[in-house]
NUDO-684638 format. One record per residue (C-alpha): y, z, x. Coordinates in nm, 4 decimals. Layout:
N
Y,Z,X;
...
//
This chain:
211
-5.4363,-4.6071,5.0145;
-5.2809,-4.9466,5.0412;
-5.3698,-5.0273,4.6576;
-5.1732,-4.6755,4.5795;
-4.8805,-4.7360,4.7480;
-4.8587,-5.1021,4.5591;
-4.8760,-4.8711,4.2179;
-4.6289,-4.6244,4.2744;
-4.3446,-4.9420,4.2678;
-4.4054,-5.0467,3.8828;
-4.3443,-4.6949,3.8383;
-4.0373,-4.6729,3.9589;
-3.9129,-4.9785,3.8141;
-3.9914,-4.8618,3.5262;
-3.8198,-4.4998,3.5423;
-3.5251,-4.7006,3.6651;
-3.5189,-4.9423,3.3411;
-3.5617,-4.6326,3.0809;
-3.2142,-4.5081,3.2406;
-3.0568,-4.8114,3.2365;
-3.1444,-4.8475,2.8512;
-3.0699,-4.4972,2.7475;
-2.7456,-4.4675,2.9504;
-2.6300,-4.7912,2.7071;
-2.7714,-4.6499,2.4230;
-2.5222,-4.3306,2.5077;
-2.2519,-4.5349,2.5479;
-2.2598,-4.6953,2.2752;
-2.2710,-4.4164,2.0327;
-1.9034,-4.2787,2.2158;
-2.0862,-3.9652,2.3250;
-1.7430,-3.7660,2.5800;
-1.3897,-3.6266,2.4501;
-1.3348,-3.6783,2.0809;
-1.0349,-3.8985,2.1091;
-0.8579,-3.7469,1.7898;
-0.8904,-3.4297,1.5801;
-1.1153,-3.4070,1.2992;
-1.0084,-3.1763,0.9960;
-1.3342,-2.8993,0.9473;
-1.4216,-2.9386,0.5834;
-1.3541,-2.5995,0.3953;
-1.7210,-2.5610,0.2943;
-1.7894,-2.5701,0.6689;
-1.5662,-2.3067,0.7948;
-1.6133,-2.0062,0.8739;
-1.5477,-1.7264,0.5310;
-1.2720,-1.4353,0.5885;
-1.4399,-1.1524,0.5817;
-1.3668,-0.9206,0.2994;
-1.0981,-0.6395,0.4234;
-1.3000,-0.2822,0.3890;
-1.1647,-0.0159,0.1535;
-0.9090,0.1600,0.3335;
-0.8448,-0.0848,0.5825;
-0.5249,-0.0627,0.5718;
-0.2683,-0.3636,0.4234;
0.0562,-0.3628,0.1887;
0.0141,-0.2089,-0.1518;
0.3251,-0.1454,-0.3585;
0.4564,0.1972,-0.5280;
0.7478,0.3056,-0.6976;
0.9887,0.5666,-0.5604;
1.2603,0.7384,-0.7916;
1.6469,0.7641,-0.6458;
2.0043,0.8024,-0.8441;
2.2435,0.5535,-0.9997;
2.5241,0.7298,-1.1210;
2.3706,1.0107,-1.2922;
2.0490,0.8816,-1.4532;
1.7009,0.7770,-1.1997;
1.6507,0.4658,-1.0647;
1.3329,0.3181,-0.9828;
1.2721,0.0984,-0.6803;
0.9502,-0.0661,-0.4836;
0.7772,0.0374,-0.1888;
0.5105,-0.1245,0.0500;
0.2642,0.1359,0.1611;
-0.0438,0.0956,0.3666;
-0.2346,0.3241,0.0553;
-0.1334,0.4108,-0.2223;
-0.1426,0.7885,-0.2724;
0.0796,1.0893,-0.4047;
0.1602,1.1939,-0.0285;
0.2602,0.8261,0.0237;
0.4777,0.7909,-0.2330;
0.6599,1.1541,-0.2006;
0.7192,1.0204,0.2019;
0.8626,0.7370,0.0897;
1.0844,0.9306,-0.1453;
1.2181,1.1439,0.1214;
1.2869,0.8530,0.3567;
1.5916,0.8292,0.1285;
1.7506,0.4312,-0.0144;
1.7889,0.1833,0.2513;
2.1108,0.1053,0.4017;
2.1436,-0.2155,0.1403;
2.0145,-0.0027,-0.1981;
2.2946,0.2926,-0.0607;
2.5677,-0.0148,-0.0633;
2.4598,-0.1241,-0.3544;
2.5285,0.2511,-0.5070;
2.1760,0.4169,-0.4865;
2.1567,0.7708,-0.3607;
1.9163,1.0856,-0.3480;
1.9614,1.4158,-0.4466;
1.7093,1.5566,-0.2311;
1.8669,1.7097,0.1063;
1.6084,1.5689,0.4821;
1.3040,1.7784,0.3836;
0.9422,1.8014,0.4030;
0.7100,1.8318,0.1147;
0.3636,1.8534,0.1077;
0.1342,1.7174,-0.1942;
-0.1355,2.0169,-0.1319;
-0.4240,1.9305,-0.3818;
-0.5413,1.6525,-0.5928;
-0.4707,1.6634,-0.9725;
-0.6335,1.9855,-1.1386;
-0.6823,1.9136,-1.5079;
-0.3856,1.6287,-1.4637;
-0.1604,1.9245,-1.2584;
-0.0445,1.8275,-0.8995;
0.0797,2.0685,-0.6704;
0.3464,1.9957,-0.4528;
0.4472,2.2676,-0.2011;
0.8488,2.2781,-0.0728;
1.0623,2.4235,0.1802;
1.3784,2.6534,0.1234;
1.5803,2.2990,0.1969;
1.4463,2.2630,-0.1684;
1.5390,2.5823,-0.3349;
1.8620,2.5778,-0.2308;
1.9913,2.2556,-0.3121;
2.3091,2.2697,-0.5503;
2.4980,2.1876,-0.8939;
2.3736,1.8997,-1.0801;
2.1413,1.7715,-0.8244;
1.8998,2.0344,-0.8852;
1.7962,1.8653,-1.2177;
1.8264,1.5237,-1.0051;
1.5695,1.5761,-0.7322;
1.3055,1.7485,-0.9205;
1.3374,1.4698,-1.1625;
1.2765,1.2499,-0.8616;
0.9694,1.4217,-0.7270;
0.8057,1.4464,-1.0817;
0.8570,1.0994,-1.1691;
0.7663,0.9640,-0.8625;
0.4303,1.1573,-0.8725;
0.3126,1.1155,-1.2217;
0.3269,0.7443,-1.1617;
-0.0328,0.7905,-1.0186;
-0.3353,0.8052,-1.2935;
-0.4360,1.1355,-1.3905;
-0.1401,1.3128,-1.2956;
0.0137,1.4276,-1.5583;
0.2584,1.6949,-1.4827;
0.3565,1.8997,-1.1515;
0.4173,2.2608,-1.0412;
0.6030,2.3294,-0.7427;
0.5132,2.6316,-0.4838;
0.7281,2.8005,-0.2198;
0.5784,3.0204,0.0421;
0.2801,3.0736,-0.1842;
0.4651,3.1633,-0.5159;
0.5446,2.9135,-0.7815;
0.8674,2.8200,-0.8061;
1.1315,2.8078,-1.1390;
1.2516,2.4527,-1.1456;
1.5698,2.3167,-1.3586;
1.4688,2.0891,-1.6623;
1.6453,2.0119,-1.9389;
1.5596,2.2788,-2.1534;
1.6589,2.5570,-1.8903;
1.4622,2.7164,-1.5781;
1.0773,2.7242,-1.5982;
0.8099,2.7831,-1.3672;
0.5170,2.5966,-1.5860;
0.4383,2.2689,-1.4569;
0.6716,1.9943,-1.5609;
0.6516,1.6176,-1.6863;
0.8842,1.2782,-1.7607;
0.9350,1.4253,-2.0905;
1.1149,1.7400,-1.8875;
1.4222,1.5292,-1.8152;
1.4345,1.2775,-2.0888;
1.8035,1.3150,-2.0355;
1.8157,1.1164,-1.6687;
1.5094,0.9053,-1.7676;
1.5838,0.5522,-1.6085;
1.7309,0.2757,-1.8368;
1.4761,0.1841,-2.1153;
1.4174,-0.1920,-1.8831;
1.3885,-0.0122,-1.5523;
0.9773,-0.0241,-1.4818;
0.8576,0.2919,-1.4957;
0.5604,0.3017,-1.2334;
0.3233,0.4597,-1.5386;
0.0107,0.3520,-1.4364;
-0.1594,0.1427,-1.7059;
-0.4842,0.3248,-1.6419;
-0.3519,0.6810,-1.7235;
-0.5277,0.8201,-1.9927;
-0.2485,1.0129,-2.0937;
0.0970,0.8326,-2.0977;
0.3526,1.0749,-1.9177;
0.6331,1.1637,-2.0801;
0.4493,1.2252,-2.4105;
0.5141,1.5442,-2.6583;
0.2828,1.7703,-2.5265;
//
């Protein structure tokens, strides 16, 4: 028993002179707080994830008001870019610095409805009677807005207009028709030849053509 008890002390020397050594040994290598910032190398940092279709975010449009008595085309972020979109944005009217700078509408606070997709490059857009009765010479001027705002998008080609379930006679240049109607429609208050256009370069048809 007495020869045990004389073992056990060596032993815990020993323990005792491992810490010791290993406690320097962590000392020495600065092992606590990082005293200063280290930049993360790129190839180590985490990747942005890829933003899902649909996710939302800014894509750009173009919506269609008056200058003086010809269209004018100006930019608008959307969070997707669809005929709906761009007709909303249309109604929402030139901001308080395009209206100073001389921009207008010709369509009267409205709602109108985009109801179906293109139909052999046709899109229907559905109106209220704010829309049939607005007068003069800004007849010609909003449905010139709504059809060139609309035809911007790929595979739309023309549009036809609907009230209450009946199709509606619209104003173009040639006189009053109730066939679906194009760019080429109202040639006469096209934008200026260097105003963009919003035609899509994708379109396999390029509105505004002779039909």
């Amino acid at each position: 028993m007495t020869a045990g008890r004389g073992d056990a002390a060596p032993a815990r020397l020993s323990t005792t002179s491992l810490l010791i050594v290993l406690l320097a040994l962590l000392t020495g290598c600065g092992i606590g707080a990082q005293s200063r910032e280290e930049p993360v190398p790129v190839a180590d940092a985490l990747p942005t994830p890829p933003r899902p279709p649909g996710s939302g975010g800014d894509d750009e449009l173009v919506v269609y008001f008056v200058a003086g008595a010809r269209l004018e085309p100006v930019t608008r972020s959307v969070p997707s870019r669809r005929p709906q979109d761009a007709v909303d944005r249309l109604l929402a009217g030139p901001t308080r610095a395009e209206a100073g700078a001389g921009l207008r509408t010709a369509l009267s606070p409205q709602h109108l409805t985009v109801l179906t997709g293109p139909d052999g490059g046709t899109v229907t857009v559905a109106v209220t009677r704010s829309f049939t009765t607005i007068g003069g010479g800004d007849q010609l001027l909003a449905v010139a807005q709504v059809v060139w705002t609309v035809t911007q998008f790929p595979r739309i080609d023309d549009v036809r207009f609907l009230f209450e379930g009946a199709l509606v006679a619209v104003p173009t240049d040639e006189g009053l028709t109730s066939r679906p109607v194009d760019r080429a429609d109202y040639a006469s208050i096209a934008p200026r030849p260097d105003a963009p256009t919003g035609t899509p370069e994708t379109s396999p048809s390029t509105p505004g053509s002779p039909r």
